[in-house]
C-alpha positions as CSV (number, residue, x, y, z in Angstrom):
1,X,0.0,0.0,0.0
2,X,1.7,2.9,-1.0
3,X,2.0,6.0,1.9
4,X,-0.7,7.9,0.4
5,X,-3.0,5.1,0.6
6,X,-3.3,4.6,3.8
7,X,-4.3,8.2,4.8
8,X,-7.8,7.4,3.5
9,X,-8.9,9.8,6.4
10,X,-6.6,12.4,6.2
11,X,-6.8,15.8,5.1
12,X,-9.8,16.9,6.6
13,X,-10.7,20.8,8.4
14,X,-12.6,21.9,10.9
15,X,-15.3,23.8,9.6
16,X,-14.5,27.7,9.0
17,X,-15.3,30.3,11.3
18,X,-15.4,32.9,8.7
19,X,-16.5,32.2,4.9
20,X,-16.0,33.7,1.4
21,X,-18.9,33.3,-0.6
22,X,-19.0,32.7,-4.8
23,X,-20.2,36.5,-5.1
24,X,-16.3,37.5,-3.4
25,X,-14.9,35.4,-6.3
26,X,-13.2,37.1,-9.7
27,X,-15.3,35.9,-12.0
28,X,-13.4,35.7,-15.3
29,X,-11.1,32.6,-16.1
30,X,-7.9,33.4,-16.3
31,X,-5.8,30.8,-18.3
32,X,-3.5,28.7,-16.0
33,X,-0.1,30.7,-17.2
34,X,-1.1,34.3,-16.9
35,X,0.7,36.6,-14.3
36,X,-0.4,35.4,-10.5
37,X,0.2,37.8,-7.7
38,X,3.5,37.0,-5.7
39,X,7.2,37.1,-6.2
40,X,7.8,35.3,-9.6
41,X,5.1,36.4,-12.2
42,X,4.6,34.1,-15.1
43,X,4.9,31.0,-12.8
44,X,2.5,28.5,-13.7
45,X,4.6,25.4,-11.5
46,X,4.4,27.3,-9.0
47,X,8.1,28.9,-8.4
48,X,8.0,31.8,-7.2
49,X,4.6,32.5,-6.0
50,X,4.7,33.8,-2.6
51,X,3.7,31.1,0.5
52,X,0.6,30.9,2.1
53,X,1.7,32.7,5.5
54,X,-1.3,34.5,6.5
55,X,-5.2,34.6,6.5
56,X,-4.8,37.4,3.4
57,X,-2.6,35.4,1.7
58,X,-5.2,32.9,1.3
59,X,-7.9,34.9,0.5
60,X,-5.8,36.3,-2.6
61,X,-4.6,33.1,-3.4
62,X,-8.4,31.4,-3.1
63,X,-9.2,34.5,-5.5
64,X,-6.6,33.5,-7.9
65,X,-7.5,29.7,-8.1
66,X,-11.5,31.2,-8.2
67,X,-10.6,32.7,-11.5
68,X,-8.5,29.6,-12.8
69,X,-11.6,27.1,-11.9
70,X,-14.5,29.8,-10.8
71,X,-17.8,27.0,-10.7
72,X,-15.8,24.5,-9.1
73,X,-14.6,26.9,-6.5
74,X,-18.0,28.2,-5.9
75,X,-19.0,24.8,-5.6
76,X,-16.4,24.0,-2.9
77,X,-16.9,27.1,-0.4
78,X,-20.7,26.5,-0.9
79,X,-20.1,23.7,0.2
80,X,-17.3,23.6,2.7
81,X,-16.5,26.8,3.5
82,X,-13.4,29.5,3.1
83,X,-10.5,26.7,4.5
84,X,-8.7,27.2,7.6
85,X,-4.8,28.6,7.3
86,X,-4.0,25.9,9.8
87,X,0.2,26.0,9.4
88,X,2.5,23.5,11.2
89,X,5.9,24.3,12.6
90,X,8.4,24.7,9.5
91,X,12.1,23.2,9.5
92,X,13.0,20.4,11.2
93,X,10.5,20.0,13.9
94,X,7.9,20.3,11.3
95,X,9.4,17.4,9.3
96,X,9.8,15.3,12.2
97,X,5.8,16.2,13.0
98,X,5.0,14.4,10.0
99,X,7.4,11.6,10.0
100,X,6.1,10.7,13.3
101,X,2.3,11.3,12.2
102,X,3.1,8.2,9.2
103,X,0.8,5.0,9.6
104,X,-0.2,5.9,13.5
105,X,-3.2,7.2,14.7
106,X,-3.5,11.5,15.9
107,X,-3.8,10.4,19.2
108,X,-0.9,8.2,19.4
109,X,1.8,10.7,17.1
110,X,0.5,13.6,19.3
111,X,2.1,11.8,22.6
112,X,4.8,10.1,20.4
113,X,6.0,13.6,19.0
114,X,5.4,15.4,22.4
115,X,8.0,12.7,24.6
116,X,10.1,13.0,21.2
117,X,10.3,17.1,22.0
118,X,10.5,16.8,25.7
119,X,13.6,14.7,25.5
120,X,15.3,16.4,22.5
121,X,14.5,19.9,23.7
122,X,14.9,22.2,21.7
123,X,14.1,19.4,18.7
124,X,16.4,20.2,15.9
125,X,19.2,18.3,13.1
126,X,21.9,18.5,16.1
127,X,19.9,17.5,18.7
128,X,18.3,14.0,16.8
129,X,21.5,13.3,15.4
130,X,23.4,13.4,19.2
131,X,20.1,11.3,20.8
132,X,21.5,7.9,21.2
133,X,18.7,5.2,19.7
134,X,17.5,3.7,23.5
135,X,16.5,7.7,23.8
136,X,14.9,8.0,20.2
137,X,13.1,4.8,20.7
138,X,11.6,5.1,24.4
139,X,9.8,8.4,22.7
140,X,7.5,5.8,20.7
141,X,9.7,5.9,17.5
142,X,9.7,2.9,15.7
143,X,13.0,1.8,14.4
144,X,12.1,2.8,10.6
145,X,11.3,6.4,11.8
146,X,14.6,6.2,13.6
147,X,16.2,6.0,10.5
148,X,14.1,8.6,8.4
149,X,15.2,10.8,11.2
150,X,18.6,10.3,11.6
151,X,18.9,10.5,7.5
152,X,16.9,13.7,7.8
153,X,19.2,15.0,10.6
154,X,22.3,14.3,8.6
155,X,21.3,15.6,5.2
156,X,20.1,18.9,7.3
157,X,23.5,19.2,8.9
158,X,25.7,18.3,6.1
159,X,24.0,21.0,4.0
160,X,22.2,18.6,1.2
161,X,19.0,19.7,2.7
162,X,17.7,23.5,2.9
163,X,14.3,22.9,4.4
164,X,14.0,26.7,4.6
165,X,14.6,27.5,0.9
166,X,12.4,24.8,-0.5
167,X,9.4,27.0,-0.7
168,X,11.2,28.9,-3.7
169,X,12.0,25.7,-5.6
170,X,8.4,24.5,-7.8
171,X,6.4,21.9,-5.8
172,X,7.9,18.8,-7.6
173,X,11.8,19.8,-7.4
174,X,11.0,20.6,-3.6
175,X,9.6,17.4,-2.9
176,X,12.4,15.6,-4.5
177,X,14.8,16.8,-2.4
178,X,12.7,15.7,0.9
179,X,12.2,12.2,-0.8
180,X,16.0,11.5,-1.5
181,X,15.7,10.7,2.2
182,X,15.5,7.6,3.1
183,X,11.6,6.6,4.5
184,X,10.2,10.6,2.9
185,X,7.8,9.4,0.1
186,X,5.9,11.9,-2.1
187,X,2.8,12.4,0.5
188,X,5.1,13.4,3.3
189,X,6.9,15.7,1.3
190,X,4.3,17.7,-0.5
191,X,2.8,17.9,2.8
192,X,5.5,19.6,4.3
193,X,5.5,22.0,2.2
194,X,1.8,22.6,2.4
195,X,1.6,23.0,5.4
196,X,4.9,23.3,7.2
197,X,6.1,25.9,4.2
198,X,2.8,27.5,2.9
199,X,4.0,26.5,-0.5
200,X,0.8,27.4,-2.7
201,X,1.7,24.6,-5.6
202,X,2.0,21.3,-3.5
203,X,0.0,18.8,-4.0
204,X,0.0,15.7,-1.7
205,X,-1.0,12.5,-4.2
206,X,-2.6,9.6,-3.4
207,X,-4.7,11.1,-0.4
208,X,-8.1,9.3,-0.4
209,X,-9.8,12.5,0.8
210,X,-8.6,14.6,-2.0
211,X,-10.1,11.9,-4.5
212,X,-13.2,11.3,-2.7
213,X,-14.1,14.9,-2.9
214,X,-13.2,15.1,-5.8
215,X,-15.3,12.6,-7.7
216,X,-18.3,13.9,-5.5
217,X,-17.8,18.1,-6.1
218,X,-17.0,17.2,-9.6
219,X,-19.6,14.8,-10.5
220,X,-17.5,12.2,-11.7
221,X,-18.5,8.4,-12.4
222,X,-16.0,7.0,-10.5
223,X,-13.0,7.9,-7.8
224,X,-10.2,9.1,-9.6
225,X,-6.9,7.4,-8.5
226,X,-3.5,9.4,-8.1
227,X,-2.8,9.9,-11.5
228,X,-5.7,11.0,-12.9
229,X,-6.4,13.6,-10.0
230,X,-3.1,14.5,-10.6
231,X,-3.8,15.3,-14.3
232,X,-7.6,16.9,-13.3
233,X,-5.0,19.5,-10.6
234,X,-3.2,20.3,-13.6
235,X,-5.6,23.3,-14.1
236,X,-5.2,24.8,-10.8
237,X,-1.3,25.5,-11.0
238,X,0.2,27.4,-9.1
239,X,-2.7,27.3,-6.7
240,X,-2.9,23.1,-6.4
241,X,-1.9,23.5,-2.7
242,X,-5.4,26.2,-2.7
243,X,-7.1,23.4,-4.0
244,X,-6.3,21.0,-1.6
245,X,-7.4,22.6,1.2
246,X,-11.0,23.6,-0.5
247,X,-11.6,19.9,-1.4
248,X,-10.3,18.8,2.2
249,X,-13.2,21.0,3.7
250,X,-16.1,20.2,1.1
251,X,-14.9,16.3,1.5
252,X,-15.5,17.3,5.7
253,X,-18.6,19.1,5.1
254,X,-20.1,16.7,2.8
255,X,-19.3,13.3,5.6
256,X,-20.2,15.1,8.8
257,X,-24.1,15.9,7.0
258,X,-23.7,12.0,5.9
259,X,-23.1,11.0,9.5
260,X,-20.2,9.0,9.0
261,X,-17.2,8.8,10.9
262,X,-14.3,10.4,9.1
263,X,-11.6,10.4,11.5
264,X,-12.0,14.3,12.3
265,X,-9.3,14.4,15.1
266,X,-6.7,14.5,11.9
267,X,-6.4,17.6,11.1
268,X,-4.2,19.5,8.3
């Protein structure tokens, strides 16, 4: 099962305290390459574009994508609501959030991560490379995550890895250079920079939510798998990351009306 596929409960927000209605929306379509507010201009992977750091970068960036895709993302804030901002920790700690996060439940990476900070205080490259593994391990850490880790912690300190500087690469060359480490695979790494980076571009592929909601705000006849949703998110470049987070809140809107348990405590 490949590390996507297991999150089939992932990726869902709270619902908003605050909304932006269709009617707030540009309303013509823009194509996909035209000049997007931000650092870089004529961007349309996404370098360049400056991160999602604040409520009112959202808001222009939900905008933009509005006038890329305007029915669909009328459709999704009908629906779901403006998204939550909801940012992790970038850097280290933040990778090491989401490493410990992989295959567990929220409950048990919350007090896995927490003993993991407590003992490594403050939690950084230096600190996880000098734990010793009896340390690393009585945290929770299974011995694969001890690894991922460790080969995080060296690539950080040997100056391979620039977690900082990865939100000015395009979402794809980023997350190559997070899943040259060893246990990193494509999820994990577009999800750091979602949301550990507030890189507007990344797109985390294979998650089950994302594809869910998909084939339900889009009408389609059948789930679409990683692939083809990653063809479909084609069209909201540099804003796929925008994207996410809209479909994430229809796909929680839509299953708390249905009554079904959709592992809510999991939160982006």
């Amino acid at each position: 099962m490949g590390e996507g596929a297991k999150r089939n409960t992932r990726g869902i927000s709270r619902p908003p305290s605050g909304s932006v209605t269709p009617a707030t929306l540009p309303s013509p379509c823009r194509p996909a390459a035209a000049r997007v507010p931000g650092r870089g201009g004529n961007t349309p992977d996404g370098a360049g574009v400056s991160p999602i750091d604040t409520e009112a970068d959202l808001d222009r960036a939900i905008a933009a994508l509005g006038e890329r895709d305007p029915a669909l993302v009328a459709r999704l804030i009908a629906v779901g609501g403006r998204p939550p901002l909801r940012r992790r920790a970038p850097g280290f700690e933040g990778l090491c959030a989401l490493v410990v996060s992989q295959q567990v439940s929220t409950a048990s990476a919350a007090a896995i991560f927490g003993r993991l900070r407590a003992a490594l205080a403050p939690l950084d490259a230096s600190a996880l490379a000098a734990a010793d593994d009896g340390t690393l391990r009585a945290a929770g850490l299974s011995a694969g995550k001890v690894l991922t880790l460790r080969a995080a912690a060296a690539a950080v300190l040997d100056g391979r890895l620039h977690l900082d500087g990865l939100s000015a690469l395009p979402a794809e060359a980023a997350a190559a250079r997070l899943t040259a480490l060893r246990g990193v695979g494509p999820w994990t790494a577009q999800l750091y920079l979602l949301s550990c980076l507030g890189h507007a571009d990344a797109w985390p592929p294979g998650d089950i939510a994302l594809e869910e909601a998909a084939r339900l705000a889009m009408g389609l006849d059948a789930r679409p798998d990683a692939a083809a949703l990653a063809r479909i998110a084609d069209r909201w470049r540099p804003y796929r990351a925008v994207a996410a987070r809209l479909l994430w809140s229809y796909y929680r809107a839509v299953k708390a009306r249905s009554g079904l348990g959709i592992g809510l405590g999991d939160e982006r």
